[in-house]
KEPANU-982296 format. One record per residue (C-alpha): x negated, y negated, z negated. Coordinates in steps of 0.5 Angstrom, whole numbers, padded with zeros to 4 digits, always signed. Each point is the difference from the previous one (the first is absolute). Layout:
<rs>
XYZ...
</rs>
This chain:
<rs>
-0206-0178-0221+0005+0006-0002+0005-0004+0001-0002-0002+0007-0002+0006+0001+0007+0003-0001+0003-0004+0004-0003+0001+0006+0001+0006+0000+0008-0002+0000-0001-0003+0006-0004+0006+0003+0006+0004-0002+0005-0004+0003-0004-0001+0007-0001+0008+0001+0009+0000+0000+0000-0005+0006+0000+0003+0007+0001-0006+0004-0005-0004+0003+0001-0007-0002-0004-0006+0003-0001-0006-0004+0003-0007+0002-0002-0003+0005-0004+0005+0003+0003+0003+0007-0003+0007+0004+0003+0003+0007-0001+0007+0003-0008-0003+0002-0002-0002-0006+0000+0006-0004-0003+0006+0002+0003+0007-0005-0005+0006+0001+0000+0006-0003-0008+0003-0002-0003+0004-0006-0007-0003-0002+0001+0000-0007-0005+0006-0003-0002+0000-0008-0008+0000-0002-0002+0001-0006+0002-0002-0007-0002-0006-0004-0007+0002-0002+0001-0004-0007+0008+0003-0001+0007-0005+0001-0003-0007+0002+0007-0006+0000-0003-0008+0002-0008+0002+0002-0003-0005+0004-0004+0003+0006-0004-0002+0005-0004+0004+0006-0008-0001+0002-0002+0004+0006+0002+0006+0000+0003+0001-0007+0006-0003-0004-0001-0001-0007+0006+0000-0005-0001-0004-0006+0003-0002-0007+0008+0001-0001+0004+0004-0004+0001+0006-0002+0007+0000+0001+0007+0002-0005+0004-0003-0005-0007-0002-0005-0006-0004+0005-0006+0004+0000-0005-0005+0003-0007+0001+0004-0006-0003+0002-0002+0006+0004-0002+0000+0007+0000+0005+0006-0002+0001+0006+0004+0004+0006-0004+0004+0005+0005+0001+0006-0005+0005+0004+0000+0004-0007+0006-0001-0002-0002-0002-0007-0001-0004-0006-0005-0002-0003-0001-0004-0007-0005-0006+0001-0002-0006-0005+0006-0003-0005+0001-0006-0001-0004-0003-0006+0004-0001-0006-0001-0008+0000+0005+0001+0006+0008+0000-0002+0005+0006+0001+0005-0002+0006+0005+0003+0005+0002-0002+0006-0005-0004+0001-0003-0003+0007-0006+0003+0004-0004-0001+0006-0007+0003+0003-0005-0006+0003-0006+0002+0004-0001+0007-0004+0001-0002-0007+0008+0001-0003+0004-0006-0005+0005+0002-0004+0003-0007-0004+0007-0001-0003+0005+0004-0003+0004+0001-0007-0001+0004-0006+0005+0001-0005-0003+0000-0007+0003+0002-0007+0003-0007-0001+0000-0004+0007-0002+0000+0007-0007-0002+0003-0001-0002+0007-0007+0000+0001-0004-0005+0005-0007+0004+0000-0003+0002+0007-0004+0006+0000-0004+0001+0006-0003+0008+0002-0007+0001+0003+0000+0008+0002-0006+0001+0001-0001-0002-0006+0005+0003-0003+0002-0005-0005+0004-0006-0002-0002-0008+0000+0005-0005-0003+0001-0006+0006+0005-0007-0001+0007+0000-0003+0005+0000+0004+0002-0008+0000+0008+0000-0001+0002-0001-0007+0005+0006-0002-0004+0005+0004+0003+0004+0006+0004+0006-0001+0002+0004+0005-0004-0004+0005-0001+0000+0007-0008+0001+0002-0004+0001+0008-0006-0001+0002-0003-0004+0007-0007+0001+0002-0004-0002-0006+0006-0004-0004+0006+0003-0005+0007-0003+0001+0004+0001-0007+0006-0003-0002+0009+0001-0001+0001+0004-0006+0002-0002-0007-0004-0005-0006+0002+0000-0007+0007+0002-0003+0007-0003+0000+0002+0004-0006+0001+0007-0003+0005+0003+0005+0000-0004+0007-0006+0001+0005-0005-0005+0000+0000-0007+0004-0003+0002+0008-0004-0005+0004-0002-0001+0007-0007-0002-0001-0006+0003+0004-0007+0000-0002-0007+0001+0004-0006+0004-0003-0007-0001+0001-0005+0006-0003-0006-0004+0003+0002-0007-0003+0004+0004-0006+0005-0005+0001+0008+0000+0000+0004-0005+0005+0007-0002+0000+0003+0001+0008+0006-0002+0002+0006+0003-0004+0003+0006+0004+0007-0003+0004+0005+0006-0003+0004-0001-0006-0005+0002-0006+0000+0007-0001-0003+0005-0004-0002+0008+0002-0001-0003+0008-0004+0005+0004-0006-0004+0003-0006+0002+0005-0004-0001+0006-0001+0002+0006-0005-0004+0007-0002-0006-0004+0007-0002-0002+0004+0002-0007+0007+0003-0001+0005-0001-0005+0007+0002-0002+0006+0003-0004+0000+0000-0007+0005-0003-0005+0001-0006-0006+0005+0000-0005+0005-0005-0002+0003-0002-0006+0006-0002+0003+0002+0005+0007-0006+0005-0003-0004+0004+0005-0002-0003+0006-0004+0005+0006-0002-0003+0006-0001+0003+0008-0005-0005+0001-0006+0001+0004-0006-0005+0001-0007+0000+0004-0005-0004-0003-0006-0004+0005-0006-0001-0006-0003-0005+0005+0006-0005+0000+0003+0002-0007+0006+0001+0004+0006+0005-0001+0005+0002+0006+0006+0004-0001+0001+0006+0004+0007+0005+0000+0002+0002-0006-0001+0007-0002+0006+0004+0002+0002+0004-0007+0001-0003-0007-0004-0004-0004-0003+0003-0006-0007+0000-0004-0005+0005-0001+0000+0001+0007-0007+0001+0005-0002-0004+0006-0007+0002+0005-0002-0003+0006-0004+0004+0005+0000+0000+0008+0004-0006+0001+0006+0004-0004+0002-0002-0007+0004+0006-0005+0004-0002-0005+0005+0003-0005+0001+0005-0005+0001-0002-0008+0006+0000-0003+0004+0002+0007-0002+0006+0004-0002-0003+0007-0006-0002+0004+0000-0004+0006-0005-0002+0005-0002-0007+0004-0003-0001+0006-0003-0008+0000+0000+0001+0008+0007+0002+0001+0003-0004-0006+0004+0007-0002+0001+0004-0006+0000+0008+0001+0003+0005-0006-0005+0005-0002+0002+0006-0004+0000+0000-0008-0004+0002-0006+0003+0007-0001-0001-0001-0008+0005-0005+0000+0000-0008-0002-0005-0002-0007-0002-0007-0003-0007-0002-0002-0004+0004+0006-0008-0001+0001-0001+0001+0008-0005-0002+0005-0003+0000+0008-0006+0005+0001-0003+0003+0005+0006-0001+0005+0005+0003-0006+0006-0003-0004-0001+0003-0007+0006-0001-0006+0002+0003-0005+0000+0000-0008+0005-0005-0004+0005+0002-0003+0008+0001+0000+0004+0001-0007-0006-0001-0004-0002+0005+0004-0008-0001+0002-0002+0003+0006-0007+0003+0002+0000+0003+0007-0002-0005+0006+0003+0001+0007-0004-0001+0007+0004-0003+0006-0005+0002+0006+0000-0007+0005-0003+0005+0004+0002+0006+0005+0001+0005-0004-0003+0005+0004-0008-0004+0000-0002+0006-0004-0006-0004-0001+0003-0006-0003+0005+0005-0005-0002+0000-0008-0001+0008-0002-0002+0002-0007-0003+0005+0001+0001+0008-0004-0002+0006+0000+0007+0002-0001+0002-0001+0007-0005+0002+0006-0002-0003+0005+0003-0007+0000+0001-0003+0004+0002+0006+0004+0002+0002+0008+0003+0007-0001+0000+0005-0006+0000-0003-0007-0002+0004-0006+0001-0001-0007-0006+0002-0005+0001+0004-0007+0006+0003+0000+0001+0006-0003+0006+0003+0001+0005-0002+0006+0002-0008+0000+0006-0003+0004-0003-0006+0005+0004-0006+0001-0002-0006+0005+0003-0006+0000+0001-0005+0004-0001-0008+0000+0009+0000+0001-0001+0005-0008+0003+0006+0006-0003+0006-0001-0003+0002+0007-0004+0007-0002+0002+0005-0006-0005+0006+0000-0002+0005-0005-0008+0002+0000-0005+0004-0004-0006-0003-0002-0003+0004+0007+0006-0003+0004+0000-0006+0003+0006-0005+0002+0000-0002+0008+0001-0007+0001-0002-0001+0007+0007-0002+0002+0001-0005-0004-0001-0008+0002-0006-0004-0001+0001-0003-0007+0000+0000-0008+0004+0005-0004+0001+0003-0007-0002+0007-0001+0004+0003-0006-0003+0006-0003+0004+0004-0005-0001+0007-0003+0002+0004-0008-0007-0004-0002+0000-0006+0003+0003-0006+0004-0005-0006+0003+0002-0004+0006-0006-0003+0005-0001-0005+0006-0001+0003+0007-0002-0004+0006+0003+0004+0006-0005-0001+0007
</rs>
């Protein structure tokens, strides 16, 4: 795994040198079809509850999103089988339930939400002397708070880096990597899908996805039908191979349709979320983030993570917001999670605050106040672009007016001899 992982890695430092937009073979784009927009939507929220997280599996039910199993990350695998839940309202996380003992250790492998319960099956652990690919299913229930153990997933070999969605009262489960070549190369991929039952608790093979067998493919659905593409397969002879392609899923006639390739590099590690009939992919390995309108069949650029580009992120779609964050790069683990706002940003009733009483009030209209500050303190309000906007020095009786700026979010910096913090501000 270490050395995969480093060689990734190389590849990732590679892509960052290039700066010119290459499409694949085959793949033409005029004027029309490719959109370049310029917006900052990306907005930190809070940490991790359960510190760096690489490979979790996650799923979301209701209003909430659950981060689960994974790595902790650096040059020494420090598995778990814990499991937490995030709050987007509050903005914060919270332990539930581990997974039993009976349950293997894993990373990267597949999750996927079915009628208010959660499914985590598939992935890899490295042990002291080998590697393991677990084929157990585990299913959460809520409210219960508790794991219950369901089939195994059928294919021999297991599913590593697997693809996963889910379509009314079935899951979608497929690509991925079974079993090992040797110690050095990356594993076989395979193309195969399969469909699972939580009523009948049964695992049935579909047709095979009709794109190259891959692995670290992004997959998701959205109005009854299932999305698929990017990810990568290597090699002996020509090494790594990454694909563009994208692919739309009919559960109804087990059919696969290509739609227009995506416009930027192929890699892995990268996300894929569906919602009002516009589809977001990107990220990963390489710093980009695009947009697909189904309607207009036309791909539209969209800002960047401004942390810059990891491997073996954890991410999901709650409550009309895009999360990503965790990972790692250089063996570096990453905790921290960033939300993109699919909607306006200045709807102040659908904005994540995390509340303090450091700051007040928040949101706020006209004058902002920062509370316990015991000698004079230089304020800074920063906006989504990272430009400073407003720079005030106050007391603890003296308030900074705000009333001149846009509606939005900002980061508020407070720094004096004793103390440094830094709060969320939403502008009304």
């Amino acid at each position: 795994m270490k050395q995969i992982t480093f060689y990734l890695r190389n590849l990732t430092i590679k892509w960052q040198v290039l700066s010119l937009f290459v499409l694949p073979l085959g793949c033409t784009l005029s004027a029309q079809q490719f959109v370049n927009k310029s917006e900052i939507d990306w907005v930190k929220v809070a940490d991790f509850g359960g510190g760096a997280i690489c490979g979790g599996s996650t799923f979301t039910i209701n209003d909430y999103a659950y981060v689960c199993v994974g790595n902790g990350g650096g040059y020494t695998p420090s598995y778990k089988r814990t499991c937490y839940r995030y709050d987007p309202k509050m903005d914060v996380w919270k332990r539930l339930a581990d997974l039993p003992t009976t349950a293997n250790f894993r990373q990267e492998g597949v999750g996927f939400s079915i009628i208010g319960k959660g499914y985590i099956t598939g992935g890899m652990y490295e042990g002291l002397a080998s590697f393991s690919y677990p084929i157990d299913t585990w299913e959460y229930d809520p409210i219960k708070n508790l794991w219950y153990q369901r089939s195994n997933f059928p294919r021999i070999g297991g599913i590593w880096k697997g693809t996963a969605f889910s379509i009314d009262s079935l899951g979608y489960v497929g690509l991925g990597i079974a079993g090992f070549v040797d110690s050095y190369h990356e594993p076989g991929e395979k193309n195969d899908f399969y469909q699972f039952n939580p009523k009948t608790n049964k695992w049935t093979q579909l047709n095979d996805f009709p794109g190259a067998p891959r692995s670290g493919a992004v997959g998701f659905s959205m109005n009854g039908k299932g999305y698929v593409g990017l990810g990568y397969r290597y090699d002996l002879g020509s090494g790594f191979n990454f694909y563009t392609d994208f692919w739309e899923y009919d559960p109804i006639t087990d059919e696969w349709t290509r739609l227009p390739d995506f416009p930027g590099e192929g890699r892995t590690n990268a996300i894929g979320f569906g919602l009002d009939g516009e589809c977001y992919l990107g990220l990963g390995q390489i710093n980009d983030f695009y947009k697909y309108n189904l309607e207009t069949k036309t791909w539209e650029s969209l800002n960047y993570l401004p942390c810059g580009v990891r491997e073996f992120t954890n991410s999901f779609l709650v409550n009309n917001g895009i999360y990503y964050g965790g990972g790692s790069y250089s063996y570096s683990p990453y905790s921290d999670f960033w939300l993109y706002q699919l909607k306006d940003p200045t709807n102040i009733p659908n904005l994540i605050v995390r509340q303090s009483h450091r700051i007040f009030p928040n949101p706020v209209d006209d004058y902002l106040h920062i509370n316990e500050l015991d000698e004079l303190a230089e304020v800074k309000i920063i906006d989504l672009h990272g430009r400073v906007v407003l720079q005030s020095t106050i007391s603890n009786s003296l308030g900074v007016f705000v009333g001149c700026l846009a509606k939005g979010i900002y980061l508020v910096k407070v720094k004096n001899s004793k103390e440094e913090f830094d709060e969320k501000l939403v502008k009304k």
